[in-house]
DOSEPA-226584 format. One line per field, with one value per atom (N, C-alpha, C): x, y, z; residue in one letter. Coordinates in Angstrom, 1 decimal, m for minus. Layout:
# DOSEPA-226584
east c(X, ...)
north c(Y, ...)
up c(Z, ...)
aa c(a, ...)
# end
This chain:
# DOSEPA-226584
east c(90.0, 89.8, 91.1, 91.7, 92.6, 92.7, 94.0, 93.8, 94.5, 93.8, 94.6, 95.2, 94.9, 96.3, 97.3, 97.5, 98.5, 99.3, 98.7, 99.4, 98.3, 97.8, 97.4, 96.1, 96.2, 94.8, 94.7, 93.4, 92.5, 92.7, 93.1, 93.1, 92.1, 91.1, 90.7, 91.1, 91.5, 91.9, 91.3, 90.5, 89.9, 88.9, 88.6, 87.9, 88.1, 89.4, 90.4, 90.6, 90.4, 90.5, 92.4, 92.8, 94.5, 94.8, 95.4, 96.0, 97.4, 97.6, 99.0, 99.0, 100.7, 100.9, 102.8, 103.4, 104.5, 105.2, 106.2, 106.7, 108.0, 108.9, 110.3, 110.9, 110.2, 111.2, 110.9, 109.6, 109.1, 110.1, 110.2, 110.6, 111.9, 112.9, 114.4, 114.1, 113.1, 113.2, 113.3, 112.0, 112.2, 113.3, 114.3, 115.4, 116.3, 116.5, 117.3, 116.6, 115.8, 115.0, 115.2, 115.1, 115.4, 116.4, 117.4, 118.8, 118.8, 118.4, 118.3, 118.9, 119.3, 120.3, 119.4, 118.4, 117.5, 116.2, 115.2, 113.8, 113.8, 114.6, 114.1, 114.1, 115.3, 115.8, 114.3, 113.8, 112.5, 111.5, 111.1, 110.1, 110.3, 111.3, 111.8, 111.9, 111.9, 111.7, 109.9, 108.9, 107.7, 107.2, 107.9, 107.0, 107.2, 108.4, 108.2, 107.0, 106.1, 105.2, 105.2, 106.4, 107.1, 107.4, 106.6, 106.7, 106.1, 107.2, 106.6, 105.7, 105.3, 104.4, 105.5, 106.6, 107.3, 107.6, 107.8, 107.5, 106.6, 105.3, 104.5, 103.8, 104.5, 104.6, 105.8, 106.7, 107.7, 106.9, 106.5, 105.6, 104.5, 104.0, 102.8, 103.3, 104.4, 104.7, 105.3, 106.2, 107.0, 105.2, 104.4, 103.2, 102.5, 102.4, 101.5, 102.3, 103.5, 104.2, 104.3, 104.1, 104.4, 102.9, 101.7, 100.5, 100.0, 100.9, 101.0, 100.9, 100.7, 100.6, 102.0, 102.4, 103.7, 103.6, 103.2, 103.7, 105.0, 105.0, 106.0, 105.7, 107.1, 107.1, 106.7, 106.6, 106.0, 104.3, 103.7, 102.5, 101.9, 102.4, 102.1, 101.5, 102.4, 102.5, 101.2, 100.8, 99.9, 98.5, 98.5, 96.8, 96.5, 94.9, 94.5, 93.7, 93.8, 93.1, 92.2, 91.1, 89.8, 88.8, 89.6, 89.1, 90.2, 91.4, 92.3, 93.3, 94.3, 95.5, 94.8, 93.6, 93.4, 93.7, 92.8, 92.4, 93.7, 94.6, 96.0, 96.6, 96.6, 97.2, 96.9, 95.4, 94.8, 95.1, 95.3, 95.3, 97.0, 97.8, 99.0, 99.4, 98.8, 98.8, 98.6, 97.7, 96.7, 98.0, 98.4, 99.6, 100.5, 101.2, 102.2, 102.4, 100.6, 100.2, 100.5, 99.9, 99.8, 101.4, 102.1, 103.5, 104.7, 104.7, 105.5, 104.8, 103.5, 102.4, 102.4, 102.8, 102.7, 101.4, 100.6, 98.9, 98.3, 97.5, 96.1, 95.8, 95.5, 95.1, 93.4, 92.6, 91.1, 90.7, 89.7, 88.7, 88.5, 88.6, 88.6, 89.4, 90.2, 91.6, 91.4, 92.5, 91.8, 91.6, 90.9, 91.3, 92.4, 93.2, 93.8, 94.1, 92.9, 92.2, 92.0, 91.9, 91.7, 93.5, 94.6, 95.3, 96.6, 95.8, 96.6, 97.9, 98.7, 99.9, 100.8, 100.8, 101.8, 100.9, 101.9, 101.3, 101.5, 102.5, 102.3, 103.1, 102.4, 102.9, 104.7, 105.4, 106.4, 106.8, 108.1, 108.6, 108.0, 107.7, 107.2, 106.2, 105.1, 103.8, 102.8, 101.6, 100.8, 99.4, 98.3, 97.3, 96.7)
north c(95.6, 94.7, 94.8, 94.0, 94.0, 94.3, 94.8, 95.4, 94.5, 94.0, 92.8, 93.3, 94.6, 95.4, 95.5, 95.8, 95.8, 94.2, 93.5, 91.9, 91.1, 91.8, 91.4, 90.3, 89.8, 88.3, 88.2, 87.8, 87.7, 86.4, 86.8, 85.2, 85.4, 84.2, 84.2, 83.1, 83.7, 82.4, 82.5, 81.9, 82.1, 83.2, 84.1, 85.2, 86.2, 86.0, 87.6, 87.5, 88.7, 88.3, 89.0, 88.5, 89.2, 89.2, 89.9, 90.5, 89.8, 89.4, 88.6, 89.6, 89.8, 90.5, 90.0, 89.9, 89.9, 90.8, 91.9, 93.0, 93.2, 93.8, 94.1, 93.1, 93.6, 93.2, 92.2, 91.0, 89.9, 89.4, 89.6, 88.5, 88.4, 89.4, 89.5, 88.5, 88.8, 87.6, 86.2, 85.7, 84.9, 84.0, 84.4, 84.6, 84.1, 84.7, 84.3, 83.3, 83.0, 81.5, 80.7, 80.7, 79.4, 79.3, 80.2, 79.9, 80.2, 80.8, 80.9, 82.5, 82.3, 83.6, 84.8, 84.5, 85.5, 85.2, 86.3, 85.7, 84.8, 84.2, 83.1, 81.9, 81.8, 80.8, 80.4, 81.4, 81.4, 80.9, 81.5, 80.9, 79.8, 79.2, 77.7, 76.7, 77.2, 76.5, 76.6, 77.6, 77.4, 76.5, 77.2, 75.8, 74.3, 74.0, 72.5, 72.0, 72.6, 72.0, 71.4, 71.3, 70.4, 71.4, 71.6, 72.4, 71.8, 71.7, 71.6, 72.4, 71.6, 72.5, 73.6, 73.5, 74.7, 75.7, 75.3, 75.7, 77.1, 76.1, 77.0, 78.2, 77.3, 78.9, 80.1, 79.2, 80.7, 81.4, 81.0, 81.8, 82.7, 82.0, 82.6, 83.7, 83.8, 84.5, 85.9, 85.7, 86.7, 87.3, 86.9, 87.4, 88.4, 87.6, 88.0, 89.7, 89.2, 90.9, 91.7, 91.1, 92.0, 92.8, 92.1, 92.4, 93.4, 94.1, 94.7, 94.3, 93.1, 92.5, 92.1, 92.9, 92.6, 91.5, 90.6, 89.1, 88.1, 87.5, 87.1, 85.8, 85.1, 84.1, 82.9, 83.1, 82.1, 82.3, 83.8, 83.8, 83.8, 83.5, 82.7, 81.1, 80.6, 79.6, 79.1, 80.0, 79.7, 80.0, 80.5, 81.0, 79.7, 80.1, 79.0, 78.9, 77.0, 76.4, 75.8, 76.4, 75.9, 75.0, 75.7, 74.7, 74.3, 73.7, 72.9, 73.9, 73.1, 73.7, 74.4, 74.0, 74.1, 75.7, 76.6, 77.6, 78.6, 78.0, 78.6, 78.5, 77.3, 77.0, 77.4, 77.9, 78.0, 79.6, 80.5, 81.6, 82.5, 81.4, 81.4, 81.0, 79.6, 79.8, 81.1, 81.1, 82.8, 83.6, 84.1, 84.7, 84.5, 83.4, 82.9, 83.2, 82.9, 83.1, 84.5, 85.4, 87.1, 87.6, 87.1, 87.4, 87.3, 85.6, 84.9, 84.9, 84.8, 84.3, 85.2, 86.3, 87.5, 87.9, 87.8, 88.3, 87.8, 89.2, 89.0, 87.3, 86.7, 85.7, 85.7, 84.6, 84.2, 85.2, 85.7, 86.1, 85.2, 84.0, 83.0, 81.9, 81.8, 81.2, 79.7, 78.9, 77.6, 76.8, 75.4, 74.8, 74.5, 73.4, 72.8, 71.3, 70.9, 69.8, 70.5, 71.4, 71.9, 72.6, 73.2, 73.4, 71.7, 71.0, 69.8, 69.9, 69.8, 69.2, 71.0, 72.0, 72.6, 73.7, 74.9, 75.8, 77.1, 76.9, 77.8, 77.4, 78.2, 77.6, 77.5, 76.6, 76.6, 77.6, 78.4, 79.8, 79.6, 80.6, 81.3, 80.5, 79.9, 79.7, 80.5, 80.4, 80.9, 80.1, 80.5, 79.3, 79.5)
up c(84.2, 83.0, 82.2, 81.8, 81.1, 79.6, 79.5, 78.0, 76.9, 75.9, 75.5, 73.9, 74.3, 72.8, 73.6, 74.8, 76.1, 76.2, 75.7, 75.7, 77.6, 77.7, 78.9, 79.5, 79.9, 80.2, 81.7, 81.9, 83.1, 83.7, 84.6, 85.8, 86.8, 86.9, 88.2, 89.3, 90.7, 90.8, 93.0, 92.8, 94.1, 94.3, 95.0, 94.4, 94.0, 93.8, 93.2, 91.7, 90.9, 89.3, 89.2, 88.3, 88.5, 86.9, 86.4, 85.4, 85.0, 83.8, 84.0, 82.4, 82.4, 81.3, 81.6, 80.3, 80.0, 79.1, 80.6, 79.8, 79.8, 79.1, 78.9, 79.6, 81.2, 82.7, 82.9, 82.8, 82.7, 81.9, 80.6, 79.8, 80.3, 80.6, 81.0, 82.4, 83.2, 84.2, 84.1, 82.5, 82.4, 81.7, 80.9, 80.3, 81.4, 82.2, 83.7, 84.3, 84.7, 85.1, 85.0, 83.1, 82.4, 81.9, 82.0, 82.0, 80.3, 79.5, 78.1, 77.8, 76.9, 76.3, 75.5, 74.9, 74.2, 74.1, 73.5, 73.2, 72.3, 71.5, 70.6, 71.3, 71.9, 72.6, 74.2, 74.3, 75.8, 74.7, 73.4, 72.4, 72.8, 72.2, 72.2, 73.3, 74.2, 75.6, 76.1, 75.3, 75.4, 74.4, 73.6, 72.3, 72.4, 73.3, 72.9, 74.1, 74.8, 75.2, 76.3, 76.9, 77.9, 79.0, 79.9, 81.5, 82.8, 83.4, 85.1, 85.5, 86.8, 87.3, 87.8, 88.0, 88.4, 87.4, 86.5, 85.4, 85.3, 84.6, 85.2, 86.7, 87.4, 88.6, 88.1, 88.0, 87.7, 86.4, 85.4, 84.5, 85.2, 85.9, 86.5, 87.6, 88.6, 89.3, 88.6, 87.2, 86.2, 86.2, 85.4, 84.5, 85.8, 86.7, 88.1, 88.3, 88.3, 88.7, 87.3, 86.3, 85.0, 84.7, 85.2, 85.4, 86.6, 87.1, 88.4, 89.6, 90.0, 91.5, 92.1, 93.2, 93.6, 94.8, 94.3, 95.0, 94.9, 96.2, 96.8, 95.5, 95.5, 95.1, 95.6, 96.9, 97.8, 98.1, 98.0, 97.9, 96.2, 95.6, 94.3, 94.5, 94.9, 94.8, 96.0, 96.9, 98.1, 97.3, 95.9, 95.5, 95.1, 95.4, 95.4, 94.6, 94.0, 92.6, 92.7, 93.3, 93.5, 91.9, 90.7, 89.9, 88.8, 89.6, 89.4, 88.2, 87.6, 87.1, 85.6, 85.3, 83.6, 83.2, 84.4, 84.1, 83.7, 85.2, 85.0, 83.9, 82.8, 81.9, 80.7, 80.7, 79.7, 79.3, 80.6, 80.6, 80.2, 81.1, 80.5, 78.9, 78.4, 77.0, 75.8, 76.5, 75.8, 75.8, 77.1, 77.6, 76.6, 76.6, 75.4, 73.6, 73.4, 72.1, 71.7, 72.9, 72.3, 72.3, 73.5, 73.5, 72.3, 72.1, 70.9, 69.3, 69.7, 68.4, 66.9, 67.3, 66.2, 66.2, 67.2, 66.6, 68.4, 68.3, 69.4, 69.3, 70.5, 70.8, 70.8, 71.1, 70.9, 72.0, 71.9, 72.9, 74.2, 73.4, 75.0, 74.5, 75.3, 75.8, 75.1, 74.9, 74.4, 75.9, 75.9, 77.1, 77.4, 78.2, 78.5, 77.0, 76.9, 76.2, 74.6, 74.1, 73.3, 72.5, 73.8, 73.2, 73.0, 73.6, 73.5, 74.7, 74.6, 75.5, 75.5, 74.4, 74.3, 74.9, 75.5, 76.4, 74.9, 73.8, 73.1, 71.6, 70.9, 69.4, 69.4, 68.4, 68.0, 67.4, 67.4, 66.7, 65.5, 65.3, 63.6, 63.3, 64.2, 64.0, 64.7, 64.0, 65.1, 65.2, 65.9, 66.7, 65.9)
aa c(x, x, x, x, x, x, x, x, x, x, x, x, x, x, x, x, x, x, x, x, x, x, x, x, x, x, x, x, x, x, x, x, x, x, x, x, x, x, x, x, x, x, x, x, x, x, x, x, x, x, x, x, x, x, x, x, x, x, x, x, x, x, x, x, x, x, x, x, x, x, x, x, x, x, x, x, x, x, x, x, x, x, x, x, x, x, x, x, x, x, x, x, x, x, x, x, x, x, x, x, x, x, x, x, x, x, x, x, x, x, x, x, x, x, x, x, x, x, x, x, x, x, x, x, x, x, x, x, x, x, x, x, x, x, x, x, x, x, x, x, x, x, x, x, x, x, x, x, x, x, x, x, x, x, x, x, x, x, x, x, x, x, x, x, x, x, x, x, x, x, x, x, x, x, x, x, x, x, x, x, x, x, x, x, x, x, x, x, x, x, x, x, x, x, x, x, x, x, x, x, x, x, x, x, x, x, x, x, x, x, x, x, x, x, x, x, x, x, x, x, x, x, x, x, x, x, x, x, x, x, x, x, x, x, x, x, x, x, x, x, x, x, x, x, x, x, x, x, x, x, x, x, x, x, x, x, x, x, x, x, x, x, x, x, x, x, x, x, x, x, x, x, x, x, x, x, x, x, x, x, x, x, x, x, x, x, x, x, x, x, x, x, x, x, x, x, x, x, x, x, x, x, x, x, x, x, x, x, x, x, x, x, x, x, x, x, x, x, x, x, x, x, x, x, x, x, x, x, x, x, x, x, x, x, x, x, x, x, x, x, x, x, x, x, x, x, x, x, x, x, x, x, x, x, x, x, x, x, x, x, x, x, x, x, x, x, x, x, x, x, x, x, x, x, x, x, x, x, x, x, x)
# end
């Protein structure tokens, strides 16, 4: 079960539940990914809302291994979305919110449809 004083959220994705958490070594991964120089600057590349689906896998593969699952990038990408991208998104938002947000996120994630278009609030807001 995930600990979500830990920063951590629940994925289920086929019949395996997986743990996605963003730590020290995550975020410096994602920092290099996205080609961005600090955490304000990764805020800022989440908040505007605007991510590929690749995008979102590179998010989802950093979280996957920052949550302790040492998967390949390529078996990332092979799990399977039996009930399509929302859950991914909604889980990674949550992800985003507890990370950048300044404050614990909802007990239950927003939807896809509920958080609207952006995967996480704009710097120095919160949800």
């Amino acid at each position: 079960m995930p600990n979500r004083r830990r920063g951590e959220v629940a994925l289920q994705l086929g019949g395996t539940r997986y743990t996605l958490c963003l730590t020290l070594g995550a975020l410096a991964e994602l920092e290099d990914a996205f080609g961005v120089e600090d955490l304000m600057a990764l805020a800022e590349r989440f908040g505007t809302g605007r991510l590929s689906s690749r995008d979102l896998l590179t998010l989802l593969v950093v979280a996957l291994r920052g949550g302790g699952q040492p998967l390949s990038d390529a078996e990332v990408a092979g799990l399977p979305l039996h009930d399509g991208v929302e859950p991914v998104a909604a889980a990674l938002a949550d992800l985003l919110v507890m990370t950048f947000g300044g404050g614990e996120a909802s007990p239950n994630p927003p939807s896809s449809q509920e958080a609207g278009t952006s995967l996480a609030p704009s710097p120095g807001t919160t949800r």
